[in-house]
Structures are given as C-alpha cells and as structure tokens.
N, C-alpha and C positions, 0 to 999 in steps of 0.2 A: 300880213303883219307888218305894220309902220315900226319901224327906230326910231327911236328919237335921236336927233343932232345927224340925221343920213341925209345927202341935201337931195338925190333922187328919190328916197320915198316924201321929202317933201313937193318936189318936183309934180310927182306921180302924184300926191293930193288935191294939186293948185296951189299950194299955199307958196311957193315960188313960183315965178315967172319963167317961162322956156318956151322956145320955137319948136312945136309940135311939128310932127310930118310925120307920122303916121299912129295909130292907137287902135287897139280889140282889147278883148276882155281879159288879156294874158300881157301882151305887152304894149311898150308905148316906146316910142324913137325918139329924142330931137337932136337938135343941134349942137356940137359941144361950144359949151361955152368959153374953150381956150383949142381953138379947134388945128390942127397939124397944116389943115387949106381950107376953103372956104366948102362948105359942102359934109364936111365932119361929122356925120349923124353916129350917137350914140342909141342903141336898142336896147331896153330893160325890160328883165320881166315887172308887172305891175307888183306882185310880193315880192317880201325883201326875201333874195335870198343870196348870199356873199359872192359865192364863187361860183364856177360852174361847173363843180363837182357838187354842188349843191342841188341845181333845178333836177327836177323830178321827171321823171321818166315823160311824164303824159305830156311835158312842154319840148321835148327834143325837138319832134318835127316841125310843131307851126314853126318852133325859136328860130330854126336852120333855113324855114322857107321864106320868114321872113325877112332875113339876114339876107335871103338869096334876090327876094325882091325888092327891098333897101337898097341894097350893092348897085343892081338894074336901074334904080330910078338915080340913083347920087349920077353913075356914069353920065348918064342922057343931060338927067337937067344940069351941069355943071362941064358938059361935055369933055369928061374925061375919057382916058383910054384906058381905064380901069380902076380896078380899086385893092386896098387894103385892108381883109380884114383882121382884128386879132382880139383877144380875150385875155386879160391878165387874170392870175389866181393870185390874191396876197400879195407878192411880190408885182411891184410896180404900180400895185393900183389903189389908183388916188381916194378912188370913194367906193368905202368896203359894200357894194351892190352891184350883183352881177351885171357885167354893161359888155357890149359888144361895138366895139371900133369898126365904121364905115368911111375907109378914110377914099376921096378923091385920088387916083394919081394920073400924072402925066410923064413922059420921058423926058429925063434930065430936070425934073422940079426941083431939085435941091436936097430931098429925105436920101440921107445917104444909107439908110436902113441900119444894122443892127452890127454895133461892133463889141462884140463878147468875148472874154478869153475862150480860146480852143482848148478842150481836154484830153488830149491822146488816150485811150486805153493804152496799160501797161504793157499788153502782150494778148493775142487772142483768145487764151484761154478766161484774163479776164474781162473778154468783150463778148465770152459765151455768158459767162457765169450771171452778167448784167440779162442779157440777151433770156438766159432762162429764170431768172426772176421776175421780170414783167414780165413773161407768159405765163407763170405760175398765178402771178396776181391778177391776170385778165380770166383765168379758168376759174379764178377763188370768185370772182365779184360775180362770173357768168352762175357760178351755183346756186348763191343768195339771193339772184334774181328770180 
C-alpha cells in the first residue's frame, strides 16, 4: 500500500529518482540522500509500513539478513571499519516509512554519537517495578502471537 506525499513509497514506485543498491520483492535499499558519510544506505520494506513495530512477522528475517548483508557490502566497498546501524520509531524520523540506517564508520570520523539526557531511577525498587512491566508486556505480546 503506497501514501500518498511518503517520498520512499515514491521512491519504491520510480516515480522519484534514487541510487539503488540492492532490491527483492520485500525490500529495496539506497542511498540516503542527505547521507551522515558517503556510503549511507537506507533499507525499506517495499510496503508502507511506519515503524518497526509495524512490519510483520514474515519480514523479520530477510529484513535483519539483509541489513546484515548491506552493513557487509557498505564496509568493503567504502572501506570502512564498520558501521552503524539504527531504526527510528516516530520520534526522529524524518519520513514516516520504516527505513533502516546503514551508516559507514571510521575511527575518529567526527559522529560524536548520541548526547541524551540520563535518567537515574529513583531507587531500585523503581528500577524493579519498570524492569517487571516490560517483562509483563514481552509475556502479553508472546500470547497474542
């Protein structure tokens, strides 16, 4: 299912222009077009789907194997010494289509990576109490499956 005004399900049409490097019948990769280094492949799946609480079960694997052999080819042909990969949900991400960051890196490039405020827990009891509600929610979602 195509959005309208999403510029990766235009992308994924043709109807925009993009540096392909790789595409099957699930997903398709290129190159971002405001890229962190030169080498910056983004991976979408071909359907829209937002977040990546969104894709569906039957894409986890190829998605993650292909993410793993993306990551592989950016290294080499760009001869980095590894890479970065990440997934915004909502928050930070630019164009609401699930996409996966392939970012090149080298040591000492410059990305000083992520400066977040810290949140202490208050006391351990409420660092159990977090602690047992996502395992309550990983058990809940384990049922519905």
């Amino acid at each position: 299912m195509d959005l309208p005004n999403c510029v990766f399900c235009d992308i994924i049409a043709g109807d925009l222009p993009s540096y392909i490097v790789y595409q099957d019948t699930n997903l398709i990769a290129f190159l971002d077009d405001h890229p962190l280094f030169p080498g910056h492949v983004l991976l979408c799946p071909r359907k829209h789907y937002e977040t990546l609480l969104d894709l569906p079960r039957h894409l986890h694997e190829t998605t993650l194997a292909t993410t793993q052999l993306l990551a592989r080819a950016v290294e080499a042909a760009v001869d980095a010494e590894g890479t970065f990969i990440a997934v915004n949900n909502n928050v930070s991400q630019t164009v609401p289509h699930l996409h996966i960051h392939i970012v090149p890196r080298r040591r000492r490039d410059g990305l000083k990576g992520f400066f977040w405020p810290r949140q202490k827990y208050m006391d351990d009891a409420a660092r159990e109490a977090v602690r047992d509600a996502i395992e309550r929610e990983i058990e809940k979602i384990r049922r519905q499956d």
